[in-house]
MARTORKE-256096 format. One line per 4 residues: number of its first residue (from 1); their letters; for each residue x, y, z of C-alpha. Coordinates in nm, 4 decimals. Layout:
// MARTORKE-256096
NUM) A) X:Y:Z ~ ... .
END
This chain:
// MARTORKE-256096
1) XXXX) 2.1534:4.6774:-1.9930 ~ 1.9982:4.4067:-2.2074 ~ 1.7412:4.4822:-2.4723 ~ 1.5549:4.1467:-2.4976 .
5) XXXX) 1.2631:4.2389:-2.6551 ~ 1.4506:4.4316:-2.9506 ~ 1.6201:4.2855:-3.2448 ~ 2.0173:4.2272:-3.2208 .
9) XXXX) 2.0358:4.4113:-3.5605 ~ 1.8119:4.7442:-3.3539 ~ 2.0701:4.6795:-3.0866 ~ 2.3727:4.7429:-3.2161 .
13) XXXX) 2.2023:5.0599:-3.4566 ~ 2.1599:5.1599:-3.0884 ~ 2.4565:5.1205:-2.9063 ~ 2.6724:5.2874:-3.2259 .
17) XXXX) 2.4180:5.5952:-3.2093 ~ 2.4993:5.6501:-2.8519 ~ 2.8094:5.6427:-2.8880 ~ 2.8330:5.9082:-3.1791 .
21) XXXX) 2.5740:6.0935:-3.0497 ~ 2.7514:6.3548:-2.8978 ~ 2.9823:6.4371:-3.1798 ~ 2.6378:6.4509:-3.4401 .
25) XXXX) 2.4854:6.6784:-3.1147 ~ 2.8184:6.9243:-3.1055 ~ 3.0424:6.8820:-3.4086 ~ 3.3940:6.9035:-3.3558 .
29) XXXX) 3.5739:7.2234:-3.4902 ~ 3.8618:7.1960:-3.8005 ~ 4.1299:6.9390:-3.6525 ~ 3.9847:6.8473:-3.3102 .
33) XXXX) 3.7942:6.5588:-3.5008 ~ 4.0705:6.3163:-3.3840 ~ 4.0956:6.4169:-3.0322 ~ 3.7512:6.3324:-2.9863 .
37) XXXX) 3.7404:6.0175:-3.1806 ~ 4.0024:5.9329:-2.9684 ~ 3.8444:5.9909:-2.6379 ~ 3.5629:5.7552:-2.7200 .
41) XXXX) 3.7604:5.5082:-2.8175 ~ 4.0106:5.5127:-2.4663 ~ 3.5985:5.4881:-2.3200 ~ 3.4436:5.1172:-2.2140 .
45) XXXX) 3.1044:4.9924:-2.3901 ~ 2.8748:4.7325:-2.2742 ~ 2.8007:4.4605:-2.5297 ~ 2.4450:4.5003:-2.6745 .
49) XXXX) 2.4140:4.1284:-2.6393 ~ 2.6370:3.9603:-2.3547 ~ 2.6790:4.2645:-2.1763 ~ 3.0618:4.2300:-2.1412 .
53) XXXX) 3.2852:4.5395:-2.1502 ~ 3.3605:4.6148:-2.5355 ~ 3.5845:4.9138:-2.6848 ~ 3.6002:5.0361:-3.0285 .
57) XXXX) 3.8795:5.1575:-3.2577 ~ 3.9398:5.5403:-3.3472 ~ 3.9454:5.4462:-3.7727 ~ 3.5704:5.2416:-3.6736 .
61) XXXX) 3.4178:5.5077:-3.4690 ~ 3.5332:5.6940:-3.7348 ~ 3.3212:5.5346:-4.0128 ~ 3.0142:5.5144:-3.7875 .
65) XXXX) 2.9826:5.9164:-3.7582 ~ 3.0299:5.9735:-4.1394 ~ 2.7635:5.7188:-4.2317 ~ 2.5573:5.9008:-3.9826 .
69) XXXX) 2.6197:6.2388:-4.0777 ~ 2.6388:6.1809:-4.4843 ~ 2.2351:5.9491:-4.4849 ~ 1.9728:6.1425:-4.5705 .
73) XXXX) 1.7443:5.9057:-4.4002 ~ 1.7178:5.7486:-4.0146 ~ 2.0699:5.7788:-3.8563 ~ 1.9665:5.4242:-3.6739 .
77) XXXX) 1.9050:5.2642:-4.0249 ~ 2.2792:5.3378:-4.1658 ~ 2.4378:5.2576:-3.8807 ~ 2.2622:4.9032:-3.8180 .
81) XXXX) 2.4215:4.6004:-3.9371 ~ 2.3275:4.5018:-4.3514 ~ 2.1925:4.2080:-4.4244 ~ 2.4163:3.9622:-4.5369 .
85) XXXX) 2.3621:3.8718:-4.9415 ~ 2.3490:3.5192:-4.8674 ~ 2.0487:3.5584:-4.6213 ~ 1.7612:3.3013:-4.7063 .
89) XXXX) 2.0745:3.0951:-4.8930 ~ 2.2325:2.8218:-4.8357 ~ 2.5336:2.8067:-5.0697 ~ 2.6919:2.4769:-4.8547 .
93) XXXX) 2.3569:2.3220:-5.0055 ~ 2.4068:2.1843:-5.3242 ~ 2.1419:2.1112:-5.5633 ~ 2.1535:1.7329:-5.5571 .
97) XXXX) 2.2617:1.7137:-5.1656 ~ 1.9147:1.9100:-5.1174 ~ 1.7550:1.6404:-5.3227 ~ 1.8904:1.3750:-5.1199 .
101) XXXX) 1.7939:1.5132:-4.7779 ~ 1.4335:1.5960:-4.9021 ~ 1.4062:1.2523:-5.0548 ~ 1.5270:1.1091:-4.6980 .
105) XXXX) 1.2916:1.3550:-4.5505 ~ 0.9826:1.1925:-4.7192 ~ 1.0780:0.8325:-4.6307 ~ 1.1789:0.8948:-4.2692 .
109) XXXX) 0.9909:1.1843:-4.1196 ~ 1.0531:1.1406:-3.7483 ~ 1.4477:1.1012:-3.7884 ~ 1.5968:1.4059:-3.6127 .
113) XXXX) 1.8369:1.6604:-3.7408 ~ 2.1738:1.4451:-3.6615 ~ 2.0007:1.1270:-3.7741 ~ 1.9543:1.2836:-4.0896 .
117) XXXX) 2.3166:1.4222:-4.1219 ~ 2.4952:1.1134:-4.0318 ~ 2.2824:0.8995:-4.3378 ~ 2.4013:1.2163:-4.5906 .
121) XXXX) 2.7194:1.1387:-4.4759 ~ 2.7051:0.7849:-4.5627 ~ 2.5808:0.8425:-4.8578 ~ 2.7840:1.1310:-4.9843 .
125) XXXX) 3.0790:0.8489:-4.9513 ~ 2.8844:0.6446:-5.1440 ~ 2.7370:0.8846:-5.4034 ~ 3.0749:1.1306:-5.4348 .
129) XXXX) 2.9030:1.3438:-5.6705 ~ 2.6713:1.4781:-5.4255 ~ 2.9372:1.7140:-5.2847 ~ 3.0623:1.7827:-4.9061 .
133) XXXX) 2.8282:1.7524:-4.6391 ~ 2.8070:2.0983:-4.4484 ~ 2.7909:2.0726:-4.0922 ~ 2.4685:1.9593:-3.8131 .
137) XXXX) 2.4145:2.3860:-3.7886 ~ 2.3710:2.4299:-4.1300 ~ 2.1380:2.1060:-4.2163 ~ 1.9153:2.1656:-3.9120 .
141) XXXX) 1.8746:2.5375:-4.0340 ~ 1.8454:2.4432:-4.3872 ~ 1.5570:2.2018:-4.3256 ~ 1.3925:2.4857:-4.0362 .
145) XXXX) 1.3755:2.7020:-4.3307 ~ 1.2053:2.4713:-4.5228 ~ 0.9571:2.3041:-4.3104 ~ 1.1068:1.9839:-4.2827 .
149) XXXX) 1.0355:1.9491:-3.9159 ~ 1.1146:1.6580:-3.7253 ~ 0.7453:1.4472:-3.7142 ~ 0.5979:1.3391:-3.3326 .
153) XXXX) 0.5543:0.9191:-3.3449 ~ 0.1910:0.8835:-3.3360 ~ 0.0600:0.7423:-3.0281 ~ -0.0841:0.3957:-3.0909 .
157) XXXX) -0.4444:0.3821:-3.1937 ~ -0.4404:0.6943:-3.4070 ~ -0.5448:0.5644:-3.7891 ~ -0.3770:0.8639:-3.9155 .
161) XXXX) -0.0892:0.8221:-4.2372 ~ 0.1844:1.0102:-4.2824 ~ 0.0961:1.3119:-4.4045 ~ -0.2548:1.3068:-4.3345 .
165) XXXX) -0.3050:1.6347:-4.2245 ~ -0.0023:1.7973:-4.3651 ~ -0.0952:2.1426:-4.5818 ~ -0.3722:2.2771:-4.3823 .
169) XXXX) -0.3098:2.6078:-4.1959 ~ -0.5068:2.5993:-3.8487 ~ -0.7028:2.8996:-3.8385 ~ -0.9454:3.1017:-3.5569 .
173) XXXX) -1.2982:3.1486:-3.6364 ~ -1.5721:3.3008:-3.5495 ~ -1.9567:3.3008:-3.6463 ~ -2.1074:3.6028:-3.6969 .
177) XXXX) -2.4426:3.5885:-3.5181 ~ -2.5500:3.4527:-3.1718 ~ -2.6745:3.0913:-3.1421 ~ -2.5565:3.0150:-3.4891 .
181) XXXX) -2.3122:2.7617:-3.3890 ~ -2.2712:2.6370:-3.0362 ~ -1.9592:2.4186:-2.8708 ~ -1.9925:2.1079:-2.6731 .
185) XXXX) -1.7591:1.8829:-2.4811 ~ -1.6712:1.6802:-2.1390 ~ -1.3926:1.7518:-1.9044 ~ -1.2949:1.5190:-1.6386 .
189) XXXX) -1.2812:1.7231:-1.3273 ~ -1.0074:1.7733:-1.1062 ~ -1.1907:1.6182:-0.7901 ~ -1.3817:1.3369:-0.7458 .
193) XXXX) -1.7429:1.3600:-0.5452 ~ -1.8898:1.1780:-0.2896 ~ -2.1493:0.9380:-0.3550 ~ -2.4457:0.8168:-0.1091 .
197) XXXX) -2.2663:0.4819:-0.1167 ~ -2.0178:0.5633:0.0619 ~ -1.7447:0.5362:-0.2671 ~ -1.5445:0.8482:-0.4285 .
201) XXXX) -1.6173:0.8233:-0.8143 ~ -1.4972:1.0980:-1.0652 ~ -1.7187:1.3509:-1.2054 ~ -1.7100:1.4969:-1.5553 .
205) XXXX) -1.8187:1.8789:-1.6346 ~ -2.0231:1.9256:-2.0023 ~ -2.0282:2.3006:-2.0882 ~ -2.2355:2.4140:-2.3806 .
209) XXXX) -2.0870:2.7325:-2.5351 ~ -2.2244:2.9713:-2.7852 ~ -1.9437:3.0440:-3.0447 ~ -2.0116:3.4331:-3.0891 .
213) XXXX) -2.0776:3.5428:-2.7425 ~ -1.8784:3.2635:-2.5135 ~ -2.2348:3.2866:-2.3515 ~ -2.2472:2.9068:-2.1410 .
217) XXXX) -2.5924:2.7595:-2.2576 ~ -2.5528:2.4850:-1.9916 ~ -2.2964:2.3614:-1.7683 ~ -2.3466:2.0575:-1.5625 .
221) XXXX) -2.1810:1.7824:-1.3990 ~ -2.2535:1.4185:-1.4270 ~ -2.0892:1.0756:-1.3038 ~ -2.0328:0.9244:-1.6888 .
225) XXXX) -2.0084:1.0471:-2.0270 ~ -2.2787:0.8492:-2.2208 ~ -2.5381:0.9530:-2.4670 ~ -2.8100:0.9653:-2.1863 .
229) XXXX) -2.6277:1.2552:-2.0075 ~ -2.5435:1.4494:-2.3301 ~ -2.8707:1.4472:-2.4520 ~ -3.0166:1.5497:-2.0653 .
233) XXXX) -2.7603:1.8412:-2.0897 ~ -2.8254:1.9481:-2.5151 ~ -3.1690:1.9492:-2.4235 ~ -3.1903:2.1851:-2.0979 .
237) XXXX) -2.9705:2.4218:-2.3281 ~ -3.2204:2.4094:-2.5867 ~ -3.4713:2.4804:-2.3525 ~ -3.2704:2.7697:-2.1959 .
241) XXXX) -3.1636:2.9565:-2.5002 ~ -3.3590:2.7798:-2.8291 ~ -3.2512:2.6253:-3.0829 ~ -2.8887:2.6809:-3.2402 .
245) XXXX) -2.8224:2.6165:-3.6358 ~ -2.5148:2.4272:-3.5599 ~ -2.3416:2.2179:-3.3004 ~ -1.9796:2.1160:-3.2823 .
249) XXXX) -1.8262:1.8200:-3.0551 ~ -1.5939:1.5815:-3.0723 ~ -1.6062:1.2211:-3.2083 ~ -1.6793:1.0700:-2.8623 .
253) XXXX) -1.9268:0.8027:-2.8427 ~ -2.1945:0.9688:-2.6456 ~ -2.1923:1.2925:-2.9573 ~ -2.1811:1.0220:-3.2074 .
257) XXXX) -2.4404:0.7780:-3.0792 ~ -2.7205:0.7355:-3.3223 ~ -2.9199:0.8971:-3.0374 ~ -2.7810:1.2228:-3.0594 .
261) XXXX) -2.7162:1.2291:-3.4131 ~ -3.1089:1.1497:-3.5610 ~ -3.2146:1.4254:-3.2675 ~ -3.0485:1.6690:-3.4129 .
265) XXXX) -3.1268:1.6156:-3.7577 ~ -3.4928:1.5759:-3.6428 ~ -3.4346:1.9412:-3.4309 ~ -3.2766:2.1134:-3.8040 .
269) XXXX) -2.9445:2.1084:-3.6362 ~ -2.6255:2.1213:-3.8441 ~ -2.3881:1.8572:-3.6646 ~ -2.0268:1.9265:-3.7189 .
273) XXXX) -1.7731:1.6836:-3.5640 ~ -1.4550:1.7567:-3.5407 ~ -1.1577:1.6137:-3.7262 ~ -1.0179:1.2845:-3.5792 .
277) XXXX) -0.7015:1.4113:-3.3321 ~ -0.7248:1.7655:-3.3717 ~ -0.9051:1.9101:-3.0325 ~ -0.7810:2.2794:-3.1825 .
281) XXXX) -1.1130:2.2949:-3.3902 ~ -1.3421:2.3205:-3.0514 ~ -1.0597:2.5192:-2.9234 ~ -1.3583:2.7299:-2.6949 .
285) XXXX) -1.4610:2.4855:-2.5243 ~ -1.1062:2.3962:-2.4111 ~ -1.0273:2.7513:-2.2988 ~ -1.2956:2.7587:-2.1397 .
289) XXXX) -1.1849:2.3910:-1.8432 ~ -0.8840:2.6276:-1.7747 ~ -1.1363:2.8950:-1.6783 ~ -1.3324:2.6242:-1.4663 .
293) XXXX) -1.0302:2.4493:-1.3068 ~ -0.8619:2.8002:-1.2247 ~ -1.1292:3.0410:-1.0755 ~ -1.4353:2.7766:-0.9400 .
297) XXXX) -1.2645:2.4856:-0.8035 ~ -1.0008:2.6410:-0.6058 ~ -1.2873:2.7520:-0.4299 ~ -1.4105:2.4182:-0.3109 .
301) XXXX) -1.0857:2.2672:-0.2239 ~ -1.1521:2.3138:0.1513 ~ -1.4792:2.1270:0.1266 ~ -1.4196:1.7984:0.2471 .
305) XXXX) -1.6453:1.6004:0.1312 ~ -1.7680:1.7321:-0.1966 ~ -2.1145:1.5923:-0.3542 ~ -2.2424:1.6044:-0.6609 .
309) XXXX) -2.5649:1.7841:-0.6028 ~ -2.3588:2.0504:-0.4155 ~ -2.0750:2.0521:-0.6834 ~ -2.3455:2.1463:-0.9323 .
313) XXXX) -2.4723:2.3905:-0.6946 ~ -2.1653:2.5878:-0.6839 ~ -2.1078:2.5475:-1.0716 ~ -2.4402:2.7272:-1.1598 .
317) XXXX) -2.3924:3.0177:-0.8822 ~ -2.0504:3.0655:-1.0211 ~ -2.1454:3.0723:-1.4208 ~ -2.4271:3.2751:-1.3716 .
321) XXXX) -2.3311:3.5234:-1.1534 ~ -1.9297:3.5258:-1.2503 ~ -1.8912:3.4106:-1.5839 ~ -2.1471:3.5230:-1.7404 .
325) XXXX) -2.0630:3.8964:-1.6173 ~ -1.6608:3.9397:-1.6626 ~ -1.5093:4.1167:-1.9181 ~ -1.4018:3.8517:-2.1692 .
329) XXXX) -1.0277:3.9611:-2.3026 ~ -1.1365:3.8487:-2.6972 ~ -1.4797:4.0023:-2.6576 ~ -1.3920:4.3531:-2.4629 .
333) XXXX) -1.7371:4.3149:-2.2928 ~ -1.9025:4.0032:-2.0785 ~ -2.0804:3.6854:-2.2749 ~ -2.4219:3.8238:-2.1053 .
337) XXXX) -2.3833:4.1536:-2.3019 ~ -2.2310:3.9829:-2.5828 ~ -2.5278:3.7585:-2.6251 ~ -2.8299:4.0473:-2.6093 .
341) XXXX) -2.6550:4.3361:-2.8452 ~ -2.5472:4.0940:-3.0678 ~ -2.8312:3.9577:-3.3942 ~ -2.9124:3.6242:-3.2303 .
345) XXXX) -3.0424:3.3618:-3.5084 ~ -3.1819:3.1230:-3.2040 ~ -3.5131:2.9354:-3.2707 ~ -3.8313:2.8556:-3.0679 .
349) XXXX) -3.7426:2.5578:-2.8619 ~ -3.9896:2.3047:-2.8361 ~ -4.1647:2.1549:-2.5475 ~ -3.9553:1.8745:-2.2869 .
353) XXXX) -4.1265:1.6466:-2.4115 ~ -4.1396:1.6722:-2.7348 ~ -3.7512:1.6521:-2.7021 ~ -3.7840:1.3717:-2.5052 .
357) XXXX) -3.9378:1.1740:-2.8129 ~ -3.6747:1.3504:-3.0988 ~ -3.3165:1.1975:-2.9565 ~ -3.4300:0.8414:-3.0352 .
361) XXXX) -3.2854:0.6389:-3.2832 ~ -3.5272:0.4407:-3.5627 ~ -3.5170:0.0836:-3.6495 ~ -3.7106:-0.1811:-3.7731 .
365) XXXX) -3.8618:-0.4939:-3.5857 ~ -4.0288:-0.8272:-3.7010 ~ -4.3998:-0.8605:-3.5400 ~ -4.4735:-1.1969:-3.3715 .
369) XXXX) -4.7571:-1.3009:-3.5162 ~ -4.9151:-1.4981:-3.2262 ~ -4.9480:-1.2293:-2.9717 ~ -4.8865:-0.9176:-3.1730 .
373) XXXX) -4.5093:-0.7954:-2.9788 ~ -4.1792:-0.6731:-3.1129 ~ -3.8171:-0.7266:-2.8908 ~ -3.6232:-0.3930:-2.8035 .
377) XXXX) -3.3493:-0.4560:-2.6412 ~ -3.4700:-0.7425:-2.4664 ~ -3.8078:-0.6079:-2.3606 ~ -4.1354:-0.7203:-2.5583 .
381) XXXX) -4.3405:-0.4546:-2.6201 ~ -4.7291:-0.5206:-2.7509 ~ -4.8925:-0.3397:-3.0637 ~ -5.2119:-0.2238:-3.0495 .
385) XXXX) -5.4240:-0.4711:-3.2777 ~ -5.5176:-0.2519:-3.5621 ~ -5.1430:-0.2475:-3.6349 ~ -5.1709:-0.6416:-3.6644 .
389) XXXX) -5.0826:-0.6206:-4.0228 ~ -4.7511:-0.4325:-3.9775 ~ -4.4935:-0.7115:-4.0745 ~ -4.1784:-0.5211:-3.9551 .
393) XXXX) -4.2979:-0.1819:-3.7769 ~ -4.0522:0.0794:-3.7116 ~ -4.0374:0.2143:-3.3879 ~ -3.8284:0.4654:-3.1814 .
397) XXXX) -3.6468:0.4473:-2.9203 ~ -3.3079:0.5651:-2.6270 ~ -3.1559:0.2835:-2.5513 ~ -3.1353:0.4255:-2.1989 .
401) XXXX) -3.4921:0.4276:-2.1659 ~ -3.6939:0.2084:-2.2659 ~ -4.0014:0.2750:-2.0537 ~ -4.1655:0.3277:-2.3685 .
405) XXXX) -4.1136:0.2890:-2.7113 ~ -4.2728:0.5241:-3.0498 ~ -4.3907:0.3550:-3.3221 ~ -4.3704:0.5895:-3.6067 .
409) XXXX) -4.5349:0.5294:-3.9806 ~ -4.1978:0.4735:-4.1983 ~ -4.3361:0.6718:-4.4777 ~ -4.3581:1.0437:-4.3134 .
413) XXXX) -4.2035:0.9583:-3.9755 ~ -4.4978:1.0243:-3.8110 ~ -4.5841:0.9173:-3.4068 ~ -4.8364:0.6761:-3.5027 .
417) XXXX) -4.8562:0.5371:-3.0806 ~ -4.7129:0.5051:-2.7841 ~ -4.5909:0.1077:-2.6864 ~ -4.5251:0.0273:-2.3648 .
421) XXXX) -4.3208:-0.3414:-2.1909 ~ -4.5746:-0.6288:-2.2062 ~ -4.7272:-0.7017:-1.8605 ~ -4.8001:-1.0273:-1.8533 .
425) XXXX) -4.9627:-1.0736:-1.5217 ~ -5.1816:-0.8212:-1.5937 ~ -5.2736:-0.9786:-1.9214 ~ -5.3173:-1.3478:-1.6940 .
429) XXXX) -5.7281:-1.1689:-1.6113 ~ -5.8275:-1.3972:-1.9206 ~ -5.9827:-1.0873:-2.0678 ~ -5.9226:-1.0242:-2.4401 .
433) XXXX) -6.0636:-0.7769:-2.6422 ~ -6.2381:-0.8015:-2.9677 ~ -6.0253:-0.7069:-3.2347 ~ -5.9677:-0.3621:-3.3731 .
437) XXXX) -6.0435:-0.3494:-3.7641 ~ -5.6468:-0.2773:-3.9487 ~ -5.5145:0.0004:-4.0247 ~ -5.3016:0.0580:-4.3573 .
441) XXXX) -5.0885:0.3479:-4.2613 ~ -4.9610:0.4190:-4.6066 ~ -5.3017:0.4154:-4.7856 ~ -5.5822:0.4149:-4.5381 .
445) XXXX) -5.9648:0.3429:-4.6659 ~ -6.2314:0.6119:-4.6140 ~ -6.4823:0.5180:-4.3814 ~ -6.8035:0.3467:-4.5045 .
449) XXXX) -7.1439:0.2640:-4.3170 ~ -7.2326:-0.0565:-4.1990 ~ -7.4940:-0.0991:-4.4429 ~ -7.2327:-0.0671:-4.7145 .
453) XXXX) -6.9534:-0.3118:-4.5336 ~ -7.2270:-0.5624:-4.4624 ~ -7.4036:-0.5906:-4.8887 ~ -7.1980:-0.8006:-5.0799 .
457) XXXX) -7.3437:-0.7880:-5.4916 ~ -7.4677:-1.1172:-5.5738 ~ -7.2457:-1.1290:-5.8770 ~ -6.9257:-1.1427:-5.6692 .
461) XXXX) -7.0365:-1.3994:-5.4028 ~ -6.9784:-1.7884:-5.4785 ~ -7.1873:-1.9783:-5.6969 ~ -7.2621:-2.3200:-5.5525 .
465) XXXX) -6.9591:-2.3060:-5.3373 ~ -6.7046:-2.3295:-5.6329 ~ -6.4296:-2.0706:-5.6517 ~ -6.3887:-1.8327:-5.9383 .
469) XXXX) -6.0943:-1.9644:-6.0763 ~ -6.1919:-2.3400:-6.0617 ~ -6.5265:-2.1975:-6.2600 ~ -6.2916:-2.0318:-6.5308 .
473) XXXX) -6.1481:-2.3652:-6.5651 ~ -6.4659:-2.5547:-6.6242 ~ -6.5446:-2.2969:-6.8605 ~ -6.2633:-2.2885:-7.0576 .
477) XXXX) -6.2315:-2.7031:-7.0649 ~ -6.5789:-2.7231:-7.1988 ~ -6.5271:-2.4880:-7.4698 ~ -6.2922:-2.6962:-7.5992 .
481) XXXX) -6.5746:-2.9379:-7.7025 ~ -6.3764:-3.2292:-7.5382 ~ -6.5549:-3.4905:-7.3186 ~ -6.4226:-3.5107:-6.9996 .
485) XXXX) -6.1714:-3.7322:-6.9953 ~ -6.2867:-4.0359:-6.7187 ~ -6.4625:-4.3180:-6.7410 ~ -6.7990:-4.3532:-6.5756 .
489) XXXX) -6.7824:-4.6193:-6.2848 ~ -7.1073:-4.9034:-6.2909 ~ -7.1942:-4.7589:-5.9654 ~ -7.2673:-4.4296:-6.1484 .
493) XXXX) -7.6402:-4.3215:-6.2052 ~ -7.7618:-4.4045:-6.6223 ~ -7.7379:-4.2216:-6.8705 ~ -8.0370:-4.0281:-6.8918 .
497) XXXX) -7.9795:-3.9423:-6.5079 ~ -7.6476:-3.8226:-6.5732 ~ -7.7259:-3.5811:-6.8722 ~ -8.0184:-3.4426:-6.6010 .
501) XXXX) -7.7541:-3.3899:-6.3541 ~ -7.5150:-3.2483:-6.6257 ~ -7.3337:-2.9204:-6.5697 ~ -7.4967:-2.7014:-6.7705 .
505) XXXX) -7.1599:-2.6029:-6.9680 ~ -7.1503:-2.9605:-7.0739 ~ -7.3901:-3.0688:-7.3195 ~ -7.2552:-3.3813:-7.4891 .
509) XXXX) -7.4246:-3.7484:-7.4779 ~ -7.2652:-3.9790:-7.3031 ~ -7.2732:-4.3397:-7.4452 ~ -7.3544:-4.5403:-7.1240 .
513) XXXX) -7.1573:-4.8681:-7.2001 ~ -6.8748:-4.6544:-7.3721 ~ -6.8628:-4.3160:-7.2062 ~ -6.8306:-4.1751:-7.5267 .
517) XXXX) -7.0901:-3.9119:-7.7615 ~ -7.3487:-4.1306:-7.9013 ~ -7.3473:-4.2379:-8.2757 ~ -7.4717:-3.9869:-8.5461 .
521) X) -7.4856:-3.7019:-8.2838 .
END
């Protein structure tokens, strides 16, 4: 019979016991040694690897029971097969043919084994001093044994150089407490749903796993994979079970979307996306469709015409009450027990809508000035008027919905107000409302009576209508002691008017014909 699961070398150790068994069991007296060699040699064997009929010599059989009876260890270990000295070796391979082939190697990773051979064949002809080229057995062996494997062609699209990811070991993991890191990711389903239209669109399942306990935070099915749906699923897990310390997802574009991102550093969770091409890292979550696809789904396939609402239906029933309550093979108990003996390092979650107003992305807009709005995405939304002064506001936002928009101060990140889409037949009443005094949100004024706002000093209010820098300048010219430097027209008023009329900073004569300082003054 064939031992498949045992080593050839146990094998034979195995089939040479068996048959020198007996005489170890019942030795032979003085000089009937050869008589019984002999009879198990006239017997048949089967061959401990083909199976074929196999016989044996008297001088071999011979060997085997004095090898067995002379150890003073296992009888099975002297009479396996040695390891050959050359094991590990390649002694066909010579020092600069192995050179050559790993130098080929590096330039051409994805050649196969043949390919390979048939090049060190050209150029042992052309280099003669690299030796004889052994044969495709030994070359394919030799570069086995030392991780030269044959390189897939990457598939187009994949910015990934040779060698990019060569040198790292893939490991399992697994986090210590419950809720300290969690797993997300889509699946496209196997069926597609029904939809009130009339049309069959496909469906795609998000499943939010905790790491240490498998326990499903969420699962839920929806009719795209966008930002709006990841963050509607994150955040009824969040409500469910708290807050985790860490998520990890893919690079898809609805985990990457600024979104998702500034919610979760907003929420204190560690994002950890995966490494481009290498789905092995949120290797849970992909156990986990195979789960989905093999026990729930075969149980719908004789529904007909499969909805969404009752596809979700079915989903919850089956994770809750299934799932959730198996034996899990890695875990020896069920995620449900998993997840309540277990040190869970979960946080408070906040309220719905609070969440609501964290997964929004920040940016800047420029106030019109002439009605007091800012553009998001194509909607105009009005500022209040004390924010009048705010010459590019930062505001809030999901690009999904944009029923209202947050206008935070940029310095803290506080919710300063709530902006909603201008309504301009509503503002068409030819009401306006007097306007609101500004507001500095990065140093605000304390608040002073009216009495106060209302006294102005006398010393800071205009004298005779001039400003305070055109006064500085009169001041300054007539310290100079210069005249000023025009002549009077005739038209003008006399002399002795014009002195009367005189600024008092200027205190010079003028001649009246000349316009100049009188004579001897």
């Amino acid at each position: 019979m064939k031992r498949d699961k045992e080593p050839v070398r146990t094998r034979w150790a195995l089939l040479r016991f068996s048959i020198i068994g007996p005489l170890l069991m019942a030795p032979p007296k003085p000089g009937e040694l050869q008589s019984a060699l002999a009879e198990l040699a006239a017997k048949t064997y089967r061959h401990p690897t083909t199976g074929e009929a196999l016989r044996f010599g008297v001088s071999t059989i011979e060997r085997w029971f004095y090898q067995a009876k002379n150890t003073s260890g296992s009888p099975l270990d002297a009479l396996a097969r040695k390891v050959p000295s050359h094991t590990g070796r390649h002694p066909s391979m010579s020092t600069k043919l192995e050179i050559a082939l790993r130098a080929q190697y590096q330039q051409h990773p994805r050649w196969s084994y043949q390919l390979h051979r048939d090049n060190l064949l050209a150029l042992a002809k052309e280099h003669p001093e690299l030796g004889k080229v052994p044969s495709y057995t030994t070359i394919s062996r030799f570069m086995k044994a030392q991780g030269l494997f044959k390189q897939r062609r990457q598939t187009k699209g994949k910015r990934s150089g040779p060698g990019m990811y060569e040198g790292r070991e893939t490991r399992s993991f697994e986090v210590e407490h419950v809720h300290a890191l969690w797993h997300a990711d889509y699946h496209v389903g196997s069926r597609r749903v029904l939809l009130p239209s009339g049309e069959w669109a496909p469906c795609y399942l998000l499943a939010i796993l905790d790491d240490r306990s498998r326990l499903c935070c969420h699962l839920q099915w929806y009719l795209q994979q966008t930002a709006e749906t990841f963050v509607h699923g994150l955040s009824q897990a969040i409500l469910k079970r708290g807050l985790p310390r860490a998520l990890m997802t893919d690079n898809g574009s609805a985990m990457m979307a600024s979104e998702t991102i500034e919610g979760l550093q907003r929420l204190g969770i560690v994002h950890y996306p995966t490494l481009p091409y290498t789905p092995a890292q949120n290797a849970k979550a992909e156990i986990f469709w195979a789960l989905s696809e093999g026990r729930l789904m075969p149980m719908l396939e004789r529904v007909p015409m499969l909805t969404l609402a009752l596809l979700n239906q079915a989903t919850q029933s089956w994770v809750e009450l299934e799932y959730h309550r198996s034996i899990h093979r890695e875990l020896a108990e069920s995620p449900l027990n998993a997840a309540m003996n277990v040190v869970s390092v979960a946080r408070p979650a906040p309220e719905s809508q609070t969440l609501r107003h964290l997964f929004r992305t920040e940016e800047t807009r420029a106030q019109r000035r002439s009605d007091g709005t800012i553009t998001v995405g194509g909607t105009r939304f009005e500022l209040p008027s004390r924010y009048r002064t705010l010459l590019r506001p930062m505001v809030r936002f999901a690009r999904w919905d944009l029923s209202s928009v947050d206008l935070v101060c940029p310095r803290n990140g506080t919710i300063l107000c709530e902006l909603y889409p201008l309504d301009k037949n509503r503002n068409a009443d030819r009401k306006r409302r007097v306007l609101e005094p500004p507001i500095n949100i990065r140093t605000p004024a304390p608040e002073q009576p009216a009495s106060v706002k209302s006294h102005t000093p006398p010393e800071y209010s205009d004298q005779g209508g001039i400003a305070p820098h055109l006064r500085q300048l009169m001041r300054e010219y007539a310290a100079t002691g210069l005249p000023p430097a025009y002549l009077p027209h005739t038209s003008e008023p006399d002399e002795e008017q014009t002195e009367t009329n005189a600024h008092p900073a200027t205190e010079h004569k003028l001649d009246a014909k000349a316009g100049y300082p009188a004579q001897g003054e």
